[in-house]
MMTF fields as JSON, N, C-alpha, C and O atoms, coordinates in Angstrom:
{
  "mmtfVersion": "1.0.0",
  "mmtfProducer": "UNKNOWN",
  "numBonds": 447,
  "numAtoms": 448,
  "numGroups": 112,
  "numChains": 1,
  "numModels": 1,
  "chainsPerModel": [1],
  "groupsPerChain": [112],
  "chainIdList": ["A"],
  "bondAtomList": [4, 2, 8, 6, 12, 10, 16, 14, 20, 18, 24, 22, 28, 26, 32, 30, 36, 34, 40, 38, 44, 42, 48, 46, 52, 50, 56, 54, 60, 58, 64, 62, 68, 66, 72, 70, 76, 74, 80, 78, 84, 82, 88, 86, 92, 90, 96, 94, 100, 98, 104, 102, 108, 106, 112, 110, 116, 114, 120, 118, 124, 122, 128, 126, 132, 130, 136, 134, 140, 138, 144, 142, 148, 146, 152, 150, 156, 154, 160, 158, 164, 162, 168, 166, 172, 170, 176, 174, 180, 178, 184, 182, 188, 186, 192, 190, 196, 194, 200, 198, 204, 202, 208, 206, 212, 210, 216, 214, 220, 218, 224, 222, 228, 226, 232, 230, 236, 234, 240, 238, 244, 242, 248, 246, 252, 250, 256, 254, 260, 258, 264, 262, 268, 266, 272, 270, 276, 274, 280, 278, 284, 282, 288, 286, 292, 290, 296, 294, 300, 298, 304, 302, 308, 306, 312, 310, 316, 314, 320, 318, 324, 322, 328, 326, 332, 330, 336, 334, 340, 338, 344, 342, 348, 346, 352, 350, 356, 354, 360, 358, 364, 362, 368, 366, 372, 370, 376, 374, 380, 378, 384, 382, 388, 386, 392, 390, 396, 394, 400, 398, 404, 402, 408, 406, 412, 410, 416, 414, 420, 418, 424, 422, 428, 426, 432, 430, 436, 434, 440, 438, 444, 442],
  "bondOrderList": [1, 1, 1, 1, 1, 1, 1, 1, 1, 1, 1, 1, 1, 1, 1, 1, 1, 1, 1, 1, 1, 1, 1, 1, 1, 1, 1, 1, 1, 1, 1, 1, 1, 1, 1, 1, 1, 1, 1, 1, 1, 1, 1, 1, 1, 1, 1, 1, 1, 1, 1, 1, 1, 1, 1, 1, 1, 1, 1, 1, 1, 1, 1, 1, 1, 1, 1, 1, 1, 1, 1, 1, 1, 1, 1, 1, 1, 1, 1, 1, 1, 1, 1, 1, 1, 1, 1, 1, 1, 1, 1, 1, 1, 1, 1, 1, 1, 1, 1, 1, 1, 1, 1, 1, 1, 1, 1, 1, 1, 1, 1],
  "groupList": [{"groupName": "UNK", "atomNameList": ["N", "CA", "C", "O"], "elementList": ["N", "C", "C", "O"], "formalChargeList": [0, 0, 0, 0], "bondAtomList": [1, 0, 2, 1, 3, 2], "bondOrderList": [1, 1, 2], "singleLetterCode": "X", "chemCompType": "L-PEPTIDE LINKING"}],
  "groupTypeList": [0, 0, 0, 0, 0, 0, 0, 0, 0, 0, 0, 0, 0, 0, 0, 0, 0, 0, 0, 0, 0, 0, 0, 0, 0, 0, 0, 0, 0, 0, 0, 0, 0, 0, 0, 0, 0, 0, 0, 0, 0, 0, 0, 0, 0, 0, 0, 0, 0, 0, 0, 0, 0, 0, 0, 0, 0, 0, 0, 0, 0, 0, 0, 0, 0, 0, 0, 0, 0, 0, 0, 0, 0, 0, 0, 0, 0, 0, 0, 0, 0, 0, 0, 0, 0, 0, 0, 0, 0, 0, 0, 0, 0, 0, 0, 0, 0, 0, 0, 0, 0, 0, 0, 0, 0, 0, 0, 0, 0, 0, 0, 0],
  "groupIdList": [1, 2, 3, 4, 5, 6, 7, 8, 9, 10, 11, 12, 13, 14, 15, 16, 17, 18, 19, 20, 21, 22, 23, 24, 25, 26, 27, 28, 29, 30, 31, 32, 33, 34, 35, 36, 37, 38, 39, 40, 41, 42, 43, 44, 45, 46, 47, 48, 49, 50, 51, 52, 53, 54, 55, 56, 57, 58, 59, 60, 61, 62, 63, 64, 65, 66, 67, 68, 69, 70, 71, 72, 73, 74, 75, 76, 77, 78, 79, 80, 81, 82, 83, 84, 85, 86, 87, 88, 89, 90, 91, 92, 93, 94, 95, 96, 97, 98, 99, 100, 101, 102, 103, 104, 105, 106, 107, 108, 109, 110, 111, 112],
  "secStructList": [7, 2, 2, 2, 2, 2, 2, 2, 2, 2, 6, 6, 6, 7, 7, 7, 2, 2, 2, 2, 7, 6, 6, 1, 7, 1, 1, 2, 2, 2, 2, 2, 2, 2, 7, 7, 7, 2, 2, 2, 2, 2, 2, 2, 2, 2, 2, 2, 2, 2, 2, 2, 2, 2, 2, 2, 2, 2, 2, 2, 2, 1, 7, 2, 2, 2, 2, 2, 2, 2, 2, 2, 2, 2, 2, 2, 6, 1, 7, 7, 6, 6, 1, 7, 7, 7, 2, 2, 2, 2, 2, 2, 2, 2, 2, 2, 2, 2, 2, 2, 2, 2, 2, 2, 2, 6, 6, 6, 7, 7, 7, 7],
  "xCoordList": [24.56, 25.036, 26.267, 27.28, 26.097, 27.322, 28.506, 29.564, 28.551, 30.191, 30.304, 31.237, 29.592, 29.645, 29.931, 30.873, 29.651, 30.6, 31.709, 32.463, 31.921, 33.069, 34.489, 35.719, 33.482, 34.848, 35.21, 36.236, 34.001, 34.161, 35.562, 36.447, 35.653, 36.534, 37.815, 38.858, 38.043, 38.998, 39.86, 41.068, 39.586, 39.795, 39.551, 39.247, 39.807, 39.452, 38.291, 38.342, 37.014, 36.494, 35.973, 35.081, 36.603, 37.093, 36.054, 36.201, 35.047, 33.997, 32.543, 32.027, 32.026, 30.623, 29.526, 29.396, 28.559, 26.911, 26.817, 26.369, 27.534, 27.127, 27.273, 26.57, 28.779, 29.561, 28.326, 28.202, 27.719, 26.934, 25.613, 25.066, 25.161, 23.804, 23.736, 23.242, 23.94, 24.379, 23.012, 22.835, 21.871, 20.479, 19.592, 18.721, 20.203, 19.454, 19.794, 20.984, 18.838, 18.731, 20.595, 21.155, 21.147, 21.895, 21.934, 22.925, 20.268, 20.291, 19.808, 20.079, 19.228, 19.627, 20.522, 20.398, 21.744, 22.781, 24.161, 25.168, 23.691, 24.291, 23.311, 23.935, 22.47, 21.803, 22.656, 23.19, 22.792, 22.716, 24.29, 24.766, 25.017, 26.584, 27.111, 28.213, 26.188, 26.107, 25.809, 26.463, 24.7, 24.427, 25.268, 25.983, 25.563, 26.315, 25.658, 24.445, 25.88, 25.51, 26.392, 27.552, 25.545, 26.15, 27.293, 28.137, 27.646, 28.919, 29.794, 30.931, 29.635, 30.56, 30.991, 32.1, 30.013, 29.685, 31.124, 32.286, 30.595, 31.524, 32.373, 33.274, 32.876, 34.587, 34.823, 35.334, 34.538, 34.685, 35.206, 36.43, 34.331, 34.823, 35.663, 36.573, 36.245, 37.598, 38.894, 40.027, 38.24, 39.159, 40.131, 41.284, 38.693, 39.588, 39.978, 40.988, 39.531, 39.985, 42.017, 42.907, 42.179, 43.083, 43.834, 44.949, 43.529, 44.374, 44.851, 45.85, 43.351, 43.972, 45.406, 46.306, 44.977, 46.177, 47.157, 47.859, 47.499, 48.813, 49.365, 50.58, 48.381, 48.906, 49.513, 50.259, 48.992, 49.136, 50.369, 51.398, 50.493, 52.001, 53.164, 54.098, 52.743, 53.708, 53.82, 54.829, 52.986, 53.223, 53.73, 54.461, 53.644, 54.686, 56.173, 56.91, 56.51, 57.446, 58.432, 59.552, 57.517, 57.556, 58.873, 59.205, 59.3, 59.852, 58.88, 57.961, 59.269, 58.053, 57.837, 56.749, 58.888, 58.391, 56.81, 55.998, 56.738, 55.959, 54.978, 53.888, 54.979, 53.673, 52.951, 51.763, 54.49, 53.625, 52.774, 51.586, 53.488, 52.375, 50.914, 49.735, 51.419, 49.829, 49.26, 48.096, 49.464, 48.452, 48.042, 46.832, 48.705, 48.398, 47.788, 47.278, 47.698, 46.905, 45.419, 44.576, 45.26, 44.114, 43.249, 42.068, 43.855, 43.599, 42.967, 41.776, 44.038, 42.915, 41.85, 41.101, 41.668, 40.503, 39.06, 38.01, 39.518, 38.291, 37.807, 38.413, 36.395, 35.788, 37.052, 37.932, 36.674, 37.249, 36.224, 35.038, 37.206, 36.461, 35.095, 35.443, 33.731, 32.384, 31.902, 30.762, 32.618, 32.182, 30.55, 30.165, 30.199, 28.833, 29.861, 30.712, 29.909, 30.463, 29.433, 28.275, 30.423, 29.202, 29.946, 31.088, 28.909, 29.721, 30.478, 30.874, 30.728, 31.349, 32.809, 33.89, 32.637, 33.931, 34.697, 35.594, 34.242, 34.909, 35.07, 36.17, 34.132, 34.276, 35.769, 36.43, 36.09, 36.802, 38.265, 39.342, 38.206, 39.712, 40.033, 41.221, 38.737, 38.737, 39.345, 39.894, 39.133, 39.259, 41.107, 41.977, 41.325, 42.961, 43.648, 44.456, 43.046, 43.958, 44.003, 45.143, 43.454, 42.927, 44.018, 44.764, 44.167, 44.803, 46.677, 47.634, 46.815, 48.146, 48.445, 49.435, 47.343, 48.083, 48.36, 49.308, 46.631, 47.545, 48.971, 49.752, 49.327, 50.964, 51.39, 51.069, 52.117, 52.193, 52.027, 52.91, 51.342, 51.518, 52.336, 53.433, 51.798, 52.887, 54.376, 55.117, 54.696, 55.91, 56.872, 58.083, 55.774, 56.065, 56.487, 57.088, 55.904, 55.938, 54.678, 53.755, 54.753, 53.537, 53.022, 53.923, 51.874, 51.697, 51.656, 51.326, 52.0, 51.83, 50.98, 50.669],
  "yCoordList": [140.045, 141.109, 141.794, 142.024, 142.11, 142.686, 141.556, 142.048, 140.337, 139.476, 140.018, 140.822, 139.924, 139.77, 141.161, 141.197, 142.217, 143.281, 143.756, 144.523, 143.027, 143.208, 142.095, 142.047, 141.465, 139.891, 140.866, 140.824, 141.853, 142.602, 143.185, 142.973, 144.141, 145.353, 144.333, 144.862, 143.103, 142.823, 142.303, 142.536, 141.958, 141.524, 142.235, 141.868, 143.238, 144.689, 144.28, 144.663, 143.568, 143.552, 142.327, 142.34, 141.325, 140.006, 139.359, 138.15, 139.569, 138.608, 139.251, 140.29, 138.463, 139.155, 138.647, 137.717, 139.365, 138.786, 137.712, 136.912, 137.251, 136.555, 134.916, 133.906, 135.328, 134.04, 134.265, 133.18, 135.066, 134.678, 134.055, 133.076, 134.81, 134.51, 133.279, 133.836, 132.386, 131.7, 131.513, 131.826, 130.967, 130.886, 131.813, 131.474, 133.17, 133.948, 134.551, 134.402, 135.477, 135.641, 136.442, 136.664, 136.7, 137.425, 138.741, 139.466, 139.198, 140.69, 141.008, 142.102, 140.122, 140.298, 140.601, 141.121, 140.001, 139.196, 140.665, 140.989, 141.103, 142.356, 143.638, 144.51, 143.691, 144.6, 144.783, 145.882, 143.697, 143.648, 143.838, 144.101, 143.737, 143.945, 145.249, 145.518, 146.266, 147.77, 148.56, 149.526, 147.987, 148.602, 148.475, 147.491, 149.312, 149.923, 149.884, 149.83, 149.887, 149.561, 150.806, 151.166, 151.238, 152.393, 152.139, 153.025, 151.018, 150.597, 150.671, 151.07, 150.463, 149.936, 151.655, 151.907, 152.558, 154.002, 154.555, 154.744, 154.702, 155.06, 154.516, 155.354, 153.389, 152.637, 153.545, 154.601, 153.367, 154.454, 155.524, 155.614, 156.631, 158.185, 157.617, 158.068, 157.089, 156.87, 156.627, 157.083, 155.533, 155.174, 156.807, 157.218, 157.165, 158.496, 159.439, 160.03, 159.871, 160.683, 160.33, 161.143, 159.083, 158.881, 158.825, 159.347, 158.476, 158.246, 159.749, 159.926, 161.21, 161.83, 162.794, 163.572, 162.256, 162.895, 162.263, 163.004, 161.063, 160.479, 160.899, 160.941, 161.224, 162.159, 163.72, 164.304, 164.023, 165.274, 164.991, 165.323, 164.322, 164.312, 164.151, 164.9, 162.806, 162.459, 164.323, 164.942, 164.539, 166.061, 166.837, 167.661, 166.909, 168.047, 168.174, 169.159, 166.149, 166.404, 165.901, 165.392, 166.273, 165.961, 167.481, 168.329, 167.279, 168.453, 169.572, 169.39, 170.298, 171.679, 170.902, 170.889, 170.369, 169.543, 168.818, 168.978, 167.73, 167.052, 167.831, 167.609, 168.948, 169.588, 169.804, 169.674, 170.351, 171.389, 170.458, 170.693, 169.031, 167.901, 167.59, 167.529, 167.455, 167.243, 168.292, 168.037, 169.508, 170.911, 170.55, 170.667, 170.196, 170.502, 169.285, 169.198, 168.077, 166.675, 167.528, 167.542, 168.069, 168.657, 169.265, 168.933, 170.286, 170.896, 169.771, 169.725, 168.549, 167.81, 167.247, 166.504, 167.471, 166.498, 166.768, 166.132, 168.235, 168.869, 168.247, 167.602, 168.569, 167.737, 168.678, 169.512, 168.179, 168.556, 169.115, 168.878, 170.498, 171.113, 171.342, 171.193, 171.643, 171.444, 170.251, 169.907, 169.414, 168.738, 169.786, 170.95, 168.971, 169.331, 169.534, 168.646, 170.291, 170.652, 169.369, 169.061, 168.731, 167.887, 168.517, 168.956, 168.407, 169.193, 168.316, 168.831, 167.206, 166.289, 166.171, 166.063, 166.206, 166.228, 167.616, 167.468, 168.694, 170.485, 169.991, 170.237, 169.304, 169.133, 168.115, 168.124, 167.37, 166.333, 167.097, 166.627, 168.413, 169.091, 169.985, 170.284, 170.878, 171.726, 171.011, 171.678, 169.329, 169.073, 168.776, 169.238, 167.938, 168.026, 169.444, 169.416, 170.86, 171.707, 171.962, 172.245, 171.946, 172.247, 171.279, 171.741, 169.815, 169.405, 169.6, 169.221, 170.215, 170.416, 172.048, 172.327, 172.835, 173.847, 173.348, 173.555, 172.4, 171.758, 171.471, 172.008, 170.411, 170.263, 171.532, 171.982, 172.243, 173.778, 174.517, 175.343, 174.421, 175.192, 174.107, 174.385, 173.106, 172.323, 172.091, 171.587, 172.597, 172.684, 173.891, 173.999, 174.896, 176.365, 176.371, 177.244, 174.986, 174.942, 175.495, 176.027, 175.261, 175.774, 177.332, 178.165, 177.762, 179.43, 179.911, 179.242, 181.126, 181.349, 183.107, 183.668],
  "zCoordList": [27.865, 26.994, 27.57, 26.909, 28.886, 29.516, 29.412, 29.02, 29.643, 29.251, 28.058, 28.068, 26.654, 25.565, 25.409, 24.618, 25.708, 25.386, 25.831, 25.231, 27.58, 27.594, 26.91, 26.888, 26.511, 25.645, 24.412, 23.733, 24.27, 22.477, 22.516, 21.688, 23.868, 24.134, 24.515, 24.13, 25.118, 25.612, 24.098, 24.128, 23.44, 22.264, 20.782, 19.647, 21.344, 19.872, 19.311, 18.142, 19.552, 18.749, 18.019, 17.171, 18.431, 17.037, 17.884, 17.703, 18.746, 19.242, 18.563, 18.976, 17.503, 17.252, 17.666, 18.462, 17.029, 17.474, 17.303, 18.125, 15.328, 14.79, 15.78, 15.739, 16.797, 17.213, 18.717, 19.285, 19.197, 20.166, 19.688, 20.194, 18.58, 18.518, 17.21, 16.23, 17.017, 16.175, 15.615, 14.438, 16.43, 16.266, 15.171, 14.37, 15.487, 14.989, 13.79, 13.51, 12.616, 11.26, 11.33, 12.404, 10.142, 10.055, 9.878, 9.975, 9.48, 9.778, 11.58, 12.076, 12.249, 13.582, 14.619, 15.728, 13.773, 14.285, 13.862, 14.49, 12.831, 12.392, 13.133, 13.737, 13.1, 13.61, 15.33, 15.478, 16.659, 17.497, 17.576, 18.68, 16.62, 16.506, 16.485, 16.962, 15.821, 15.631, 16.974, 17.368, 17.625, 19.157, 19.856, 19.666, 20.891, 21.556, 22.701, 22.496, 23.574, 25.186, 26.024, 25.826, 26.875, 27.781, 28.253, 28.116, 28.87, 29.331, 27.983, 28.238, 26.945, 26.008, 25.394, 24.923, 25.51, 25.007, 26.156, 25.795, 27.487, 28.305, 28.169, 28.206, 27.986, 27.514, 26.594, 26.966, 25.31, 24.424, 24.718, 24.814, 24.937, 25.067, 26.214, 25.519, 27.252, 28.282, 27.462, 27.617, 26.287, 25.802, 24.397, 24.259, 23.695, 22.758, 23.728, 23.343, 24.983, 25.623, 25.885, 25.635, 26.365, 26.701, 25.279, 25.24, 24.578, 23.143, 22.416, 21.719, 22.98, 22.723, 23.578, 23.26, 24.551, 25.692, 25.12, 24.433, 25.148, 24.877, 23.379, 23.184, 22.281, 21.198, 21.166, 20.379, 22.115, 22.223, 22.911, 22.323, 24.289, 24.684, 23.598, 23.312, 23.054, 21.542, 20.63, 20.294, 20.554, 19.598, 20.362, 19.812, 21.382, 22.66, 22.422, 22.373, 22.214, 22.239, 20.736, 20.711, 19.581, 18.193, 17.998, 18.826, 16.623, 16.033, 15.133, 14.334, 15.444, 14.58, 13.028, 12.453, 12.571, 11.311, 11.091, 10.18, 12.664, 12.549, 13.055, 12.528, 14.175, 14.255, 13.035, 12.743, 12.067, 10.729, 10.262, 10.045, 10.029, 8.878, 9.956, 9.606, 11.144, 11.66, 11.827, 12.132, 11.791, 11.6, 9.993, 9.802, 8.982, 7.297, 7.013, 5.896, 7.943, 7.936, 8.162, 7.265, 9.167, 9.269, 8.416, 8.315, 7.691, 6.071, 5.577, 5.27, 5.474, 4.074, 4.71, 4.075, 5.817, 6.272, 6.07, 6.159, 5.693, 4.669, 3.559, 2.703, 3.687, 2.035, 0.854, 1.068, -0.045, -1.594, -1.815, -1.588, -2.651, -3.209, -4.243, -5.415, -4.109, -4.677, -3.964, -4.273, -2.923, -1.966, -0.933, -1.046, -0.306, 0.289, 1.716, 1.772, 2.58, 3.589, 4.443, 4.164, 5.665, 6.635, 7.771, 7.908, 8.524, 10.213, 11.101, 12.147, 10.906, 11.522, 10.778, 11.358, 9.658, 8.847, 9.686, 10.516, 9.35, 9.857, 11.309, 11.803, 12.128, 13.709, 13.876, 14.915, 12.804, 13.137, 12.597, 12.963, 11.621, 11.492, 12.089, 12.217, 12.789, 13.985, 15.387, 16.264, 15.474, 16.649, 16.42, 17.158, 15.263, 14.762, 15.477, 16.405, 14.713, 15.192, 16.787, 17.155, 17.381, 18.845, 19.456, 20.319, 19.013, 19.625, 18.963, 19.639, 17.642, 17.844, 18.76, 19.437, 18.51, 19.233, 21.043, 21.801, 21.282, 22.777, 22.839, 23.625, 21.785, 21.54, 21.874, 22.974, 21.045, 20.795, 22.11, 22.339, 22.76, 24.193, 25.173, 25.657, 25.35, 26.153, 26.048, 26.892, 24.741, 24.287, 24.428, 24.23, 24.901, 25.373, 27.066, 27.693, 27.565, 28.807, 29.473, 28.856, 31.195, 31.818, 31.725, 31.829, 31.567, 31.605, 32.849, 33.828, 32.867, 34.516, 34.473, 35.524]
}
């Protein structure tokens, strides 16, 4: 399991269950494609962590234009209106702004 998830990550992905487990049913085979393995979990969060640093650098050194659209990208990321509010949706435009005002201060320079 450990080659086979790391062949997953070396290759975005394009290695599945289906091509390991050839033997087995296809809801197996999908089922075991969905799990996630601790190693593969920790790749993960290493990997958005870094993706979001390197955005935030990119927005540091963006024009106030593009801050404005990725602060107002955030806005829509809200349900629509008479939509059912989900907390992951609000967590995921709360986390948008957080990271342009990071922009936004790094662009102010260091605080002292």
């Amino acid at each position: 399991m450990r080659e086979f998830a790391l062949a997953r990550w070396d290759n975005e992905g394009g290695a599945t269950a289906h091509e390991l487990h050839a033997g087995s049913s296809a809801r197996e085979s999908k089922r075991d494609a969905l799990r996630m393995t601790q190693g593969e979990m920790v790749q993960l969060r290493s990997r958005v962590i870094a993706l979001e640093n390197l955005l935030i650098s990119v927005l540091a050194q963006g024009t106030e234009r593009q801050l404005r659209i990725a602060h107002d990208s955030a806005v829509k990321v809200a349900p629509r209106p008479g939509s059912t509010q989900h907390r992951l949706t609000r967590h995921a435009a709360n986390q948008m702004t957080r990271m342009v005002r990071r922009a936004s201060d790094r662009r102010a320079g260091p605080r002292r």
